[in-house]
N, CA, C and O atoms as CSV, one atom per row, in Angstrom:
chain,resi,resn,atom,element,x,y,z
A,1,UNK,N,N,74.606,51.309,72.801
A,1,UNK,CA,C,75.650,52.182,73.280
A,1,UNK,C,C,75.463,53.641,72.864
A,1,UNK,O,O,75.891,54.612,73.488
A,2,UNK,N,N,74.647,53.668,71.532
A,2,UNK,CA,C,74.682,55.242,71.078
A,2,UNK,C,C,74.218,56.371,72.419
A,2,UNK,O,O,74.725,57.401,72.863
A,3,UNK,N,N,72.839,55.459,72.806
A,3,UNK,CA,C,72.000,56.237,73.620
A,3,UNK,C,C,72.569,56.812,74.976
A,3,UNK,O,O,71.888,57.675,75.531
A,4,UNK,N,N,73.844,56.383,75.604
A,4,UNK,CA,C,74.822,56.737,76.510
A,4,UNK,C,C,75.453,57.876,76.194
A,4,UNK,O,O,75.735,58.728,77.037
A,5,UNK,N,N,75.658,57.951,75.241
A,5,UNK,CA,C,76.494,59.307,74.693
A,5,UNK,C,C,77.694,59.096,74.822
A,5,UNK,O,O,78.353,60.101,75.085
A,6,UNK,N,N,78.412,57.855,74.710
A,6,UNK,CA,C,79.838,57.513,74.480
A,6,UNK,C,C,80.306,57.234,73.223
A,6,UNK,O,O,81.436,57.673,73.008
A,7,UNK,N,N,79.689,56.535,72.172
A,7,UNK,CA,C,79.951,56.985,70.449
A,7,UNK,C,C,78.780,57.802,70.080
A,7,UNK,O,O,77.676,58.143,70.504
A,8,UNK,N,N,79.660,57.957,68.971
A,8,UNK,CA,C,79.161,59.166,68.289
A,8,UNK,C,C,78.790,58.120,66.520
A,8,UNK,O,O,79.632,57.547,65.828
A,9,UNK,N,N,77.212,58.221,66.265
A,9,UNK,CA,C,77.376,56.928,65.155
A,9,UNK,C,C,77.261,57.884,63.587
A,9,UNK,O,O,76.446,58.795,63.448
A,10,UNK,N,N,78.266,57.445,62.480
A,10,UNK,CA,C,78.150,57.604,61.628
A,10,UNK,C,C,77.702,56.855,60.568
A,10,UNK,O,O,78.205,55.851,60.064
A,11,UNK,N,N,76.641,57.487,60.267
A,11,UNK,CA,C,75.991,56.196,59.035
A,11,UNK,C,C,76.381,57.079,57.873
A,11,UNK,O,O,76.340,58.303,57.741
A,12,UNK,N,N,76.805,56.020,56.997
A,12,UNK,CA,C,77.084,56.208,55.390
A,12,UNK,C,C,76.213,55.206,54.683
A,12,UNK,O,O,76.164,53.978,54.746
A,13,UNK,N,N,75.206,56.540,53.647
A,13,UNK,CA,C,74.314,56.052,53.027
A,13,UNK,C,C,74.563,54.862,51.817
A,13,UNK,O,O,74.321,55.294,50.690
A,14,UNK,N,N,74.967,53.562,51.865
A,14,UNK,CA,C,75.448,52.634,51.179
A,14,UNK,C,C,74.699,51.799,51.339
A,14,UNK,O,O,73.819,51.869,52.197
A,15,UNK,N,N,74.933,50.351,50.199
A,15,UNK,CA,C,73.923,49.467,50.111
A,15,UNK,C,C,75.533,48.249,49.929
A,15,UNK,O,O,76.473,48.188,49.137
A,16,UNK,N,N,75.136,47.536,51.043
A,16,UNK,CA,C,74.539,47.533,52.671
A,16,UNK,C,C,75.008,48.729,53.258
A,16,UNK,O,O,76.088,49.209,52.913
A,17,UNK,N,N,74.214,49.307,54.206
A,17,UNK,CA,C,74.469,50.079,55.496
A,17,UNK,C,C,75.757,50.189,55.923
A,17,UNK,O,O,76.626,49.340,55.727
A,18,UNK,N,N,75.922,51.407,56.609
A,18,UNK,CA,C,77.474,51.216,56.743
A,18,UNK,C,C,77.824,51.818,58.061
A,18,UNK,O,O,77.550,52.994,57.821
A,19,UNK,N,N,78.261,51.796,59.335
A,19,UNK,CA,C,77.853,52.573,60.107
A,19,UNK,C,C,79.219,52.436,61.133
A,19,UNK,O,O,79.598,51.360,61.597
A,20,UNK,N,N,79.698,53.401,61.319
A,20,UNK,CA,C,81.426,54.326,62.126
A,20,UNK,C,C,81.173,54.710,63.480
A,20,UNK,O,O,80.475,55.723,63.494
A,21,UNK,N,N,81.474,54.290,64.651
A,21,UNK,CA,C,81.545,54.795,65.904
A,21,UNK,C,C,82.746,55.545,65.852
A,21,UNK,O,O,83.756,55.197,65.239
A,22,UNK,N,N,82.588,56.725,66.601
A,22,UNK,CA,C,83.877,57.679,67.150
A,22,UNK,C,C,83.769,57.990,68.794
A,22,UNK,O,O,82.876,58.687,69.275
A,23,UNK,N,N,84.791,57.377,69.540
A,23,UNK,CA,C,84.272,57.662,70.787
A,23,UNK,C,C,83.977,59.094,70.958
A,23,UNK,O,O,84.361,59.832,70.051
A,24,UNK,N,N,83.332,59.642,72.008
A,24,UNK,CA,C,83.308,60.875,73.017
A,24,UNK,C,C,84.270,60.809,73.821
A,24,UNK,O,O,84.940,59.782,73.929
A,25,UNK,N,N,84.605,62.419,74.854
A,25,UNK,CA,C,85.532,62.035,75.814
A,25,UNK,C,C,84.827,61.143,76.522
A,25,UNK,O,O,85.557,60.280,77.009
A,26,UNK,N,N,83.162,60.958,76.880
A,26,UNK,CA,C,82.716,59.977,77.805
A,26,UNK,C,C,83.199,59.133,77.722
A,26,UNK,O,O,83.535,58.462,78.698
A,27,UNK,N,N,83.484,58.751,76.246
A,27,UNK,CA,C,83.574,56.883,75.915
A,27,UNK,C,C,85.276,57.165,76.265
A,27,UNK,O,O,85.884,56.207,76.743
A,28,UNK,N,N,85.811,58.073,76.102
A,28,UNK,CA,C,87.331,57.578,76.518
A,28,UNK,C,C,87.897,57.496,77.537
A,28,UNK,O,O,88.909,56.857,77.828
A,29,UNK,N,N,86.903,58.513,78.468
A,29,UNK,CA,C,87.219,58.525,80.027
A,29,UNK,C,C,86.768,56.394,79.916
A,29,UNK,O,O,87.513,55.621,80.518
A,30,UNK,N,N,86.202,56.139,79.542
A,30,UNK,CA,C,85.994,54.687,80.246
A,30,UNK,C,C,86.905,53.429,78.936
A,30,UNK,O,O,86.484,52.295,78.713
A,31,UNK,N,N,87.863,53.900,78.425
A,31,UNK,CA,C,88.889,52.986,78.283
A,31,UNK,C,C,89.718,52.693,78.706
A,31,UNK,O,O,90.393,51.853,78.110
A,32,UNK,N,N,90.192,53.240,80.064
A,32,UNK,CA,C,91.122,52.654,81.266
A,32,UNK,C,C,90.462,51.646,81.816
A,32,UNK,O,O,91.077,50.604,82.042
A,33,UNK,N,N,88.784,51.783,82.207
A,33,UNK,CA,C,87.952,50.597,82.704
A,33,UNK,C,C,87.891,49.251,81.533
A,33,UNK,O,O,87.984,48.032,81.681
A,34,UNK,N,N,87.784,49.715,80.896
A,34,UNK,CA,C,87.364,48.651,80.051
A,34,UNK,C,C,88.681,47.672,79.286
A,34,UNK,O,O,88.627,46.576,78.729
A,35,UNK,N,N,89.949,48.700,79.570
A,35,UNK,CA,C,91.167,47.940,78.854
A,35,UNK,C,C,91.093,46.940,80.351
A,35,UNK,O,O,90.858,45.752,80.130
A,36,UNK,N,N,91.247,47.276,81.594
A,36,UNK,CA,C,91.498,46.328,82.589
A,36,UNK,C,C,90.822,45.566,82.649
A,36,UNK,O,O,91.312,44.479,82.958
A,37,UNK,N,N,89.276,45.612,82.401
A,37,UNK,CA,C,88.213,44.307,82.344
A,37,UNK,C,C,89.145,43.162,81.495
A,37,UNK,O,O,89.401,41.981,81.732
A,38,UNK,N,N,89.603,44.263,80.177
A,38,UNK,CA,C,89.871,42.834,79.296
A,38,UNK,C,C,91.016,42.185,79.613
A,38,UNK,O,O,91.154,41.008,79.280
A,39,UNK,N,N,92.225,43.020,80.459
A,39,UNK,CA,C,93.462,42.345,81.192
A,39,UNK,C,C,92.971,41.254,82.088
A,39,UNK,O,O,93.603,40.198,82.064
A,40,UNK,N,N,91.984,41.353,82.836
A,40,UNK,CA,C,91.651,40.766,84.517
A,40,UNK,C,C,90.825,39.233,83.551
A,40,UNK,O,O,90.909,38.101,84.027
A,41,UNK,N,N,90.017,39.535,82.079
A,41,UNK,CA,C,89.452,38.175,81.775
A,41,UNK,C,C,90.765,37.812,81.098
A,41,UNK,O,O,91.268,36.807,81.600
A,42,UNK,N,N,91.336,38.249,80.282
A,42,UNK,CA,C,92.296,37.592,79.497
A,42,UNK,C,C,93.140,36.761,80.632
A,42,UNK,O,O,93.562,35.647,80.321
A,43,UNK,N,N,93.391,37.284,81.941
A,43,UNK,CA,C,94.430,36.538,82.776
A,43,UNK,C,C,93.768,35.267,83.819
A,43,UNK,O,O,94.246,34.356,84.494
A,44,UNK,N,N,92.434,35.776,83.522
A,44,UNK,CA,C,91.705,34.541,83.974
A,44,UNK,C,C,90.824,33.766,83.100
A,44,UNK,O,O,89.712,33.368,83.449
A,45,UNK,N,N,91.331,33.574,82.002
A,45,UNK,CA,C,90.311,33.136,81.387
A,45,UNK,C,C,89.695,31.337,81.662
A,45,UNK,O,O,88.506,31.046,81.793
A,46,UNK,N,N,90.946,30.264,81.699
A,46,UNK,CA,C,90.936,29.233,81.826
A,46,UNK,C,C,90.126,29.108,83.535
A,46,UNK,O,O,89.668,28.051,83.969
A,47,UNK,N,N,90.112,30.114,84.112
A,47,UNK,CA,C,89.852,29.945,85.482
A,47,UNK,C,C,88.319,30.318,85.214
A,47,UNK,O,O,87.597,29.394,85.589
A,48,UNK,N,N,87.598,31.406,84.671
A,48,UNK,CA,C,86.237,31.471,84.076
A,48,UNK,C,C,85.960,29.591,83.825
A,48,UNK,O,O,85.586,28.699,84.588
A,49,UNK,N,N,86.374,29.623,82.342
A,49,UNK,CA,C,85.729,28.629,81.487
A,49,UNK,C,C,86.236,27.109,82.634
A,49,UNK,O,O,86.181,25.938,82.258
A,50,UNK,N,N,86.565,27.437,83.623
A,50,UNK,CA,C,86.834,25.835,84.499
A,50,UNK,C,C,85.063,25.997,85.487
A,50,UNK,O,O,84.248,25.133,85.811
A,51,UNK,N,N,85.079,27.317,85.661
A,51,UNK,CA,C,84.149,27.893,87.158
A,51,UNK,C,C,82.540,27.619,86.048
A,51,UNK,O,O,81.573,27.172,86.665
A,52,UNK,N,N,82.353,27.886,84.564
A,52,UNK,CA,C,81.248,27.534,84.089
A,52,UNK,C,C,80.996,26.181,83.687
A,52,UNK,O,O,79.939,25.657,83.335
A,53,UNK,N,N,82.223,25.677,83.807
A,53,UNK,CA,C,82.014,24.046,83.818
A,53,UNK,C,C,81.434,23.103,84.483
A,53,UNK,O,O,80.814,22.066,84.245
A,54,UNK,N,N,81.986,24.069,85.905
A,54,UNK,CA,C,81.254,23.613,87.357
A,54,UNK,C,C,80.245,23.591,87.273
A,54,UNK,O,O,79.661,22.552,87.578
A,55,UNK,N,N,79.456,24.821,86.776
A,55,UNK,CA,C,78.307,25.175,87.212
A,55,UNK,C,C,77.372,24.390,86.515
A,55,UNK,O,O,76.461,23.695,86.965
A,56,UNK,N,N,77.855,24.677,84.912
A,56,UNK,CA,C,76.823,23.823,84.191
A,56,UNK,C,C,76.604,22.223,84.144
A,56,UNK,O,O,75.644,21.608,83.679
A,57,UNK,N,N,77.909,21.674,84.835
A,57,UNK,CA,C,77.675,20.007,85.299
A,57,UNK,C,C,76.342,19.707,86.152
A,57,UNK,O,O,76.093,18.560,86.525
């Protein structure tokens, strides 16, 4: 995701590694998209996990 230019990554030199995303406006212009992805699976979810059932029978 860094390489998009939608977070912004902060590493803090710690042992273990430690590492902070801050969105961009890029990355915030696309949290209207991405909150509805998760509305549209959350409201279908049982309807997904029935349709991969199918498939994988």
């Amino acid at each position: 995701m860094p390489t998009c230019g939608a977070p912004i990554p902060a590493v803090h030199p710690t042992v273990p590694p430690r590492v902070e995303y801050t969105l961009t406006e890029a990355g915030h212009g696309l949290r209207a998209t991405v909150d509805r992805t998760w509305d549209w699976t959350y409201r279908y979810f049982r309807h997904i996990e029935s349709a991969r059932g199918r498939f994988e029978a």
